[in-house]
N, C-alpha and C positions, 0 to 999 in steps of 0.2 A: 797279724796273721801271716802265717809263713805262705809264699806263693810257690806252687808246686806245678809240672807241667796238666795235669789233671785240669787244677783250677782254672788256671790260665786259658786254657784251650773250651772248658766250660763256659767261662765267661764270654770270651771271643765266640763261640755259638751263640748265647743269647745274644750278644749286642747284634747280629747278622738278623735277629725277627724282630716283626712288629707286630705280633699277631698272640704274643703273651703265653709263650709254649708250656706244656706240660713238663715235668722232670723225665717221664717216658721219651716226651717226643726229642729231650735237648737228649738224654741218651743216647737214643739210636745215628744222630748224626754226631755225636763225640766221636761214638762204634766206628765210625766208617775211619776216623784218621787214627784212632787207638783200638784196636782191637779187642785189648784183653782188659779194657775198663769194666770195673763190673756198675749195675745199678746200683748198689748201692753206696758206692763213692762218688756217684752224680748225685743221690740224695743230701749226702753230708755234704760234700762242695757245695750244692745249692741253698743251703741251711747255713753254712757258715758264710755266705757269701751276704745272704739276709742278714744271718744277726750284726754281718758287719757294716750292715747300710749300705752296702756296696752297691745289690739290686732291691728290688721289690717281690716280696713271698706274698700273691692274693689267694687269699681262703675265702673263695666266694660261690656263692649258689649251691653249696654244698656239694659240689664236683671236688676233680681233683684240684689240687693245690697247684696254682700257674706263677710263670715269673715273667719279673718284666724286668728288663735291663734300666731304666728310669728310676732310680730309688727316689727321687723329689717326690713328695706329695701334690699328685692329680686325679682327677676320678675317670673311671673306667665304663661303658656300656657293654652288656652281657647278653646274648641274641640266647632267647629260651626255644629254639628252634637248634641253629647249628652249634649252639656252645661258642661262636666268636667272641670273644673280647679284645675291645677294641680301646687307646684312650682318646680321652675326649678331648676336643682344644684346649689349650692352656689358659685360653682369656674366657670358657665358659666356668661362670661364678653362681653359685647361690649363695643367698645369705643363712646362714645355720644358726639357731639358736646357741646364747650363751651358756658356759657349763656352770651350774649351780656352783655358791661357794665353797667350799669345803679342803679337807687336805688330798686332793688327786693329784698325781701327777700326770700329765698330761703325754703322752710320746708319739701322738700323731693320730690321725683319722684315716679312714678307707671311707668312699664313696659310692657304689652302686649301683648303676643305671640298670634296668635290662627294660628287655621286649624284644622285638622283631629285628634284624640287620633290614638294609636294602634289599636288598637280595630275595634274603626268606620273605619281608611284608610283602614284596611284590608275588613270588609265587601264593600267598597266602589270599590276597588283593586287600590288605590292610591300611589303611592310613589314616 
């Protein structure tokens, strides 16, 4: 993949959050140091950035699609109040069913958590 200053400066924005941003929200701060980027070359960067393993594309809870600078396989919690996602420790494990026999090929899993952050369960007074 050819690296271009677009990319580069794309990526350098994600790795700066942890909080799993939108393609809008890595946009508008690209905007501020390139000006005449448009969105849709933050799409494609961000798309080609996925398919090259480089980050992580979650298409979760049927929002928009977030990225996470981490392309390792770990699972994620989803706060059904403010939309955070958040990842989850590295040493939290469940054990998951094996995949029936057959000719699959396999290329990774997504994980899922949601409910309440801290935050939101406390104004909600959930626990």
């Amino acid at each position: 993949m050819r690296n271009t200053e677009q990319k580069s400066l794309i990526l350098e924005v994600l790795q700066t959050h942890k909080d799993h941003p939108t393609a809008d929200q890595v946009y508008n701060e690209v905007r501020e140091k390139l000006p005449k980027i448009s969105l849709g070359t933050v799409y494609r960067n961000l798309e080609k950035l996925s398919s090259a393993g480089i980050i992580m594309k979650l298409e979760i809870g049927g929002g928009q699609k977030r990225f996470d600078p981490n392309p390792m396989g770990h699972s994620h919690f989803r706060c059904l109040s403010c939309s955070s996602v958040e990842d989850l420790p590295h040493d939290f494990k469940i054990d998951l069913p094996e995949i029936p026999d057959g000719n699959r090929v396999v290329l990774g899993t997504t994980l899922e958590y949601y409910g309440y952050c801290e935050e939101c369960a406390a104004t909600r007074q959930l626990h």
